[in-house]
N, C-alpha and C positions, 0 to 999 in steps of 0.2 A: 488765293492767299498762299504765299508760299510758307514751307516746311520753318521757317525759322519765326515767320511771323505769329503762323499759327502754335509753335511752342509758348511764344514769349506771350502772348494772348491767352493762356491756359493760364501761365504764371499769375498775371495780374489780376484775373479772374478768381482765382484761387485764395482770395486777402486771409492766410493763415490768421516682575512677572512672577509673579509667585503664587502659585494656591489658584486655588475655584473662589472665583470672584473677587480674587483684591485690587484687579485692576480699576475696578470702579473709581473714580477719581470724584465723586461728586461734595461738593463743601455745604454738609449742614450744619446744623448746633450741634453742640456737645450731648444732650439726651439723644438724639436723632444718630450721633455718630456711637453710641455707646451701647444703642440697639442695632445696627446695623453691623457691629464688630463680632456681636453674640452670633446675630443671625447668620453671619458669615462663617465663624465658627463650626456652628453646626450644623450646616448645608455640608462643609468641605469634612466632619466627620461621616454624615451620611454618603455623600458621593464617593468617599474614598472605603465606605467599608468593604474587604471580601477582592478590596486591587490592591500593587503593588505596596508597598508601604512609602517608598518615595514619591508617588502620584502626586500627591499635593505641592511636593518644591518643584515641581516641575513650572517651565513658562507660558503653558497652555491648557488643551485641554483635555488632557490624559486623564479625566475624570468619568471622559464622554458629553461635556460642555460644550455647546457652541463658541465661538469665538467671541459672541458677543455676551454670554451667559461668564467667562471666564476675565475678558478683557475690560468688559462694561459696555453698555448699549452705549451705541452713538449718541450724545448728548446734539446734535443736529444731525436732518437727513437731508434736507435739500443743500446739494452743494453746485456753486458755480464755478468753473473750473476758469483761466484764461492761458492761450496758447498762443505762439506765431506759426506764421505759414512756415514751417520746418519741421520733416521728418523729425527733430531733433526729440520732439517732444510728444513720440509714439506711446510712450507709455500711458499715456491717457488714453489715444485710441482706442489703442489694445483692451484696457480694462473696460471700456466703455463698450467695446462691440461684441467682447468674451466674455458678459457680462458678469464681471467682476467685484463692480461696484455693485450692483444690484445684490450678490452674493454678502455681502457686507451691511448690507440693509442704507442704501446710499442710495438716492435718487441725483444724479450729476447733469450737470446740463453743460456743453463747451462751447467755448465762443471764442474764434480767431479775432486778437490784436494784431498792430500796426506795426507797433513798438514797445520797448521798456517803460519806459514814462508813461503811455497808455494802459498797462501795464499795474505799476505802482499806484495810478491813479485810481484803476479799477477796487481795488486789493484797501485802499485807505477811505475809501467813502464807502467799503461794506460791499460794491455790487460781485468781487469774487472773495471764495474763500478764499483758492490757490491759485499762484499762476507759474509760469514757468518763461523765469527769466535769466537772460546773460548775467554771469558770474559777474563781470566787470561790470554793469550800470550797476547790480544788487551791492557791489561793494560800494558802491559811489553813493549810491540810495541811502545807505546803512549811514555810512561819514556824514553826512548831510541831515541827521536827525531825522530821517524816518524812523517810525518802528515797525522794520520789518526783521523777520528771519529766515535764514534757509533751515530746511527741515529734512532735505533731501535733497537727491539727484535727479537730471534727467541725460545728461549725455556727455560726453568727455570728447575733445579735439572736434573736427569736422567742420572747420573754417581753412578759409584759404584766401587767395590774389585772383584773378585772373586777366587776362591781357588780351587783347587785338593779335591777330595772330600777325600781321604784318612788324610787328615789334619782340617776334620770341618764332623761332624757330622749331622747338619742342616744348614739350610739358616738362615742368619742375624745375626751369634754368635759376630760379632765382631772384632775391630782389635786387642782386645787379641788374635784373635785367629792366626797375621799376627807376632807373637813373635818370632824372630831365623829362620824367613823366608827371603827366596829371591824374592823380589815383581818383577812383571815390570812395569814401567810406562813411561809416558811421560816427560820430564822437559818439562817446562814453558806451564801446564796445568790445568784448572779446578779439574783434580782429582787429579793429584798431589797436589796441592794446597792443597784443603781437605783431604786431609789421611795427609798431615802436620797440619791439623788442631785439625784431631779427636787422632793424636798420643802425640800430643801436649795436650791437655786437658788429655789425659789417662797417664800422664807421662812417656810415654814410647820413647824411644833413637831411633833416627835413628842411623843403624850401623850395623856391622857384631856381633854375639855374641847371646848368646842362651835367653836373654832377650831384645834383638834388632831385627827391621825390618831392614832389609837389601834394599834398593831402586836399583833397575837394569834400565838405562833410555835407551829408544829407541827413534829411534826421530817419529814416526808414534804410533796413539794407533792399526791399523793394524799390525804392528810388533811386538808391546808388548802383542797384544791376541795370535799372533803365537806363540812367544815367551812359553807358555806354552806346547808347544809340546817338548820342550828342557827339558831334566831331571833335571838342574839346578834349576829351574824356576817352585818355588810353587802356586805362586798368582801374577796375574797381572790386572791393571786398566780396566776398561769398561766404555763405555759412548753407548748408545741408538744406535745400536739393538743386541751388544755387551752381554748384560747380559742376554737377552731371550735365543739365540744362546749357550751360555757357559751352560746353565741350560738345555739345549735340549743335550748337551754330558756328562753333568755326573760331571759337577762339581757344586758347592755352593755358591751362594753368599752371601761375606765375609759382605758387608753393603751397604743400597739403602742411597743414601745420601736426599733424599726425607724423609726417616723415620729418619733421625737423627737428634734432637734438634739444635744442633749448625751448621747444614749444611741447615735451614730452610730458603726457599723462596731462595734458592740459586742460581742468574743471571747466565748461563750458555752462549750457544752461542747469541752473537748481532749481529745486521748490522750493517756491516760497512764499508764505501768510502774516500776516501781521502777526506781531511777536504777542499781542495781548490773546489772542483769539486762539493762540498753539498751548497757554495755561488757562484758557477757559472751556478749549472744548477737547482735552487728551484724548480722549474716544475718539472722535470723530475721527481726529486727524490719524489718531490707530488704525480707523479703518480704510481711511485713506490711501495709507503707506500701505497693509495689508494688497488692498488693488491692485497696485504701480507694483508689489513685491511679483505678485501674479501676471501679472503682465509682459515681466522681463521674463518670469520661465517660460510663459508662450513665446516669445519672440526666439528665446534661445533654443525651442522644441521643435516648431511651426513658422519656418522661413515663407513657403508661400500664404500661408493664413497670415501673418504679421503684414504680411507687402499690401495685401487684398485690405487688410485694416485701414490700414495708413491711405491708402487711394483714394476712400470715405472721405477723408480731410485733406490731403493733400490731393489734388486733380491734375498729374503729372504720369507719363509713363510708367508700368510696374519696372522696365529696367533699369530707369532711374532711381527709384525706391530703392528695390533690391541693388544694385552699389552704392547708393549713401549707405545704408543701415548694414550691409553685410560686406562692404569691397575693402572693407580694412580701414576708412580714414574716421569711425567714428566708431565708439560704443553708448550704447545707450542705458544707463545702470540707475536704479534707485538709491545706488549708495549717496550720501556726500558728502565722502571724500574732503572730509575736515580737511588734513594735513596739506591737501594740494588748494583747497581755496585758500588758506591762509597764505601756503607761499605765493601764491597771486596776489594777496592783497596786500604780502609785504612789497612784491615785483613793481604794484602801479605807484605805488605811494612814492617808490623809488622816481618812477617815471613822474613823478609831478602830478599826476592825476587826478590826485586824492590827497586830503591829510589823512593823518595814520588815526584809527581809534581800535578801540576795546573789541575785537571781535565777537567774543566769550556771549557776551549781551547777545547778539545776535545770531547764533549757533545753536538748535537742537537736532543732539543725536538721541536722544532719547526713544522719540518717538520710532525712530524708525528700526533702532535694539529691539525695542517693544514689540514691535509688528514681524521684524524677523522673527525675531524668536518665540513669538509666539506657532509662527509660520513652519519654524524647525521642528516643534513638537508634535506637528501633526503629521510631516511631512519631511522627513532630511536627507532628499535624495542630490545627487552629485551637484547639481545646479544652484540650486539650496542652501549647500554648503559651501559652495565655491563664493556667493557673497556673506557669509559669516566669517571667512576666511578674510575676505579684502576688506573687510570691517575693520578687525582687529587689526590688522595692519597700519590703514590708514583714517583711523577712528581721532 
């Protein structure tokens, strides 16, 4: 078996805050909520007597509280998580093998999907909490009367083209260079989305015709990278560990959407739960976000422990890992980055993709304020703060 075969055979193999104790979110009666306001009371006198005198407005637990004694116990512990075969969505890894979740009093269990819609399916019939899905189907999803929400982040750019090298000469020439080609992609995805963005600004037609891209859709971006084994089929999409892989057999990539102007700071995969299940279990998902919070500080601490992570679940070279996750074309954050999914989801609605609705409905930053900050008070070292920072920003 030669070296290309047995990559691409790995690939397929691989089918990827206030006070001591108000966080409690639990909804009883009113006698039940009027004992519990006392009892609250006078815990957070006793815990704070002989400390600072601001301990108590503090967002965690400066009283000497656990996080779950301060936040509220996770109102569920077994959680199912759902991923794709992409680095993209380390952050589970990480928390799962740093044990993370288990520090949170979380029992997780993860299971690679195919697709989005596999995806959403899992997530509305109850068998995942969370899954971690492309911004663009979750916008699609949302328009189309699901009720789901994003809650979070999981990675920003780290999609791209890639070509036959008989048709491009170096890496990053461009999607001139995708003209009177047959692409593959996914509909109702991030990179589809983008290559209509960057085809659109270069005035160039989607279509058949020797001055046209021609669009081929698979429903998996695993199908559309095989997809280029078929002689029809000159360049098709990638998303993270897709484009390292393609460049280790011999072909080019067409463009990192990380180095393109108009594709900057571009919201990629989110977290996301059904929007009922993110105001019935606040804890939970508190301690959720806590995890994914811990798991970006390893990955930004511990480059070789994060690669060694991700190898667990992705079954790819560690130096492919290591340039997806670290060579500059992707970050992987638990923020999310309100301000940039929205202007994405003004972007497709532009592009036809979508009708426009209400996004607000399907937006919680709460949760993940909550978890930072509860995070800051135990711990506010430069990493820390550098996403409290890009919160406020793009909050």
């Amino acid at each position: 078996m030669n070296n290309k075969t047995k990559i691409f055979s790995i690939l397929l193999a691989a089918s990827l805050l206030t006070g001591c104790g108000a966080f409690n979110n639990s909804s009883e009666g009113s006698e039940d909520q009027t004992t519990s306001v006392t009892s609250e009371t006078e815990e957070s006198k006793d815990c704070c007597e002989g400390k600072d005198k601001d301990c108590c407005s503090e967002p965690a637990d400066c009283c000497g509280d656990s996080a779950s004694e301060v936040l509220g116990k996770p109102e569920k512990t077994d959680i199912n998580i759902g991923y794709l075969n992409s680095t993209a969505h380390l952050l589970a890894f990480v928390a799962s093998e740093e044990g993370y979740f288990k520090d949170e009093g979380l029992n997780v269990t993860l299971t690679q999907f195919s697709s989005a819609a596999e995806l959403v399916n899992g997530l509305e019939s109850q068998k995942l909490d969370v899954a971690f899905i492309g911004s663009v189907p979750t916008l699609t999803f949302e328009s189309q009367g699901h009720e789901i929400s994003v809650f979070g982040g999981a990675m920003t750019n780290g999609h791209g083209y890639v070509i036959k090298s008989e048709y491009a000469d170096k890496d990053e020439a461009g999607v001139e260079v995708l003209k009177g080609r047959n692409v593959a992609s996914v509909k109702n995805s991030v990179q589809d989305a983008e290559l209509q963005i960057l085809l659109r600004d270069a005035n160039i037609e989607i279509g058949e015709g020797a001055d046209k891209v021609n669009i081929v859709y698979f429903d998996s971006q695993k199908d559309a990278y095989a997809a280029l084994l078929n002689s029809t089929i000159d360049a098709a999409s990638v998303y993270s560990p897709y484009a390292s892989l393609a460049k280790s057999q011999g072909y080019k990539v067409v463009y990192y959407c990380a180095h393109e102007k108009a594709l900057e700071n571009q919201p990629c995969c989110r977290q996301v739960a059904r929007t009922e299940a993110l105001s019935s279990y606040p804890n939970t998902y508190t301690a959720i976000e806590r995890a994914f919070i811990k798991a970006y500080h390893f990955t930004q601490s511990d480059h070789e422990g994060t690669v060694k992570d991700v190898k667990k679940y992705i079954d790819i070279e560690e130096d492919f890992i290591d340039t997806e996750v670290y060579g500059g074309y992707s970050v992987s954050s638990p923020d999310p980055d309100k301000q940039g999914t929205v202007t994405l989801k003004n972007t497709i609605v532009e592009l036809g993709y979508t009708d426009d609705f209400d996004i607000e409905a399907h937006y919680n930053t709460d949760i993940y304020k909550k978890a930072l900050d509860s995070i800051l008070a135990e711990n506010s070292d430069e990493i820390y703060t550098s996403l409290k920072e890009h919160f406020d920003d793009y909050e």
